[in-house]
N, C-alpha and C positions, 0 to 999 in steps of 0.2 A: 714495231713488228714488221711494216713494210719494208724499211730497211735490211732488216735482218734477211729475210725473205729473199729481195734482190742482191742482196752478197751469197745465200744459196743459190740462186739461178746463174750469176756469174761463174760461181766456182763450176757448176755443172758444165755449164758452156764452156769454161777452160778447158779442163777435162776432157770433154769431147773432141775437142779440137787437138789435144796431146796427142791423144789417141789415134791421131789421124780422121777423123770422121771428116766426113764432106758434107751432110746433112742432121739432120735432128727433128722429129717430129713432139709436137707439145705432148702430147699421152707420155712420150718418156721423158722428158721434162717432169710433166708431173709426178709419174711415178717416181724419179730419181729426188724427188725434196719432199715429197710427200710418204713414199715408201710401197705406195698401193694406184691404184688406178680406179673408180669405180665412174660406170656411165650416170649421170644424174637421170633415171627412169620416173617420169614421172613429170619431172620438170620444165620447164620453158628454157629455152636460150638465157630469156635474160636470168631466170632463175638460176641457173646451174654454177657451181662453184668454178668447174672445169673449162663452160664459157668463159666467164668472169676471168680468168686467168689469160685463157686464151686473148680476151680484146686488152688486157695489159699489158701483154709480150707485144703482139701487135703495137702498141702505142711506145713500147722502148724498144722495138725490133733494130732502129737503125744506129742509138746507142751503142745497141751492145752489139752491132756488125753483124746482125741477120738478114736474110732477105728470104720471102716468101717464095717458093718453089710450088707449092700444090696445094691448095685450100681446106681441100676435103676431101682425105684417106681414109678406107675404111679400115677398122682396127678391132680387136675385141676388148673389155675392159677385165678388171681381172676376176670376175665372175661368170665371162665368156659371152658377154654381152655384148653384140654391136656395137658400136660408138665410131665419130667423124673427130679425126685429129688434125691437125694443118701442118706440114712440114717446112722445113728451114733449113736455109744453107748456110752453112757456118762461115 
């Protein structure tokens, strides 16, 4: 499963990068391999699935040729809900 997953996240980050993009924030990451966005309301950090994603990018950030630009942007999730993303320079 976890493989599977980081061959979606790589192909996303190609993509981006075809496209020309200079940056990438995790919310659209997520939403591009997962299809939706939703803030985990209710949750803790460490609870949140979105966290949880986030400190794994973090921990293959320099694998896969990212570097951390802004930590915590604010963003809506796709029920218009506040949520903090971390952005990335491709």
């Amino acid at each position: 499963m976890f493989h599977k997953s980081l061959l979606a996240l790589i192909d996303v980050i190609t993509l981006a990068r075809a496209r020309g993009d200079m940056s990438i924030c995790t919310a659209d990451l997520i939403r591009s391999m997962d299809g939706k966005l939703f803030a985990g309301v209710g949750l803790s950090a460490h609870e949140s699935p979105n966290a949880q994603f986030g400190r794994v990018l973090s921990r293959v950030s320099a694998a896969l040729g990212l570097s951390i630009v802004r930590r915590r942007k604010s963003v809506r999730d796709d029920a218009g809900r506040r949520t903090c993303t971390a952005v990335w320079a491709l």
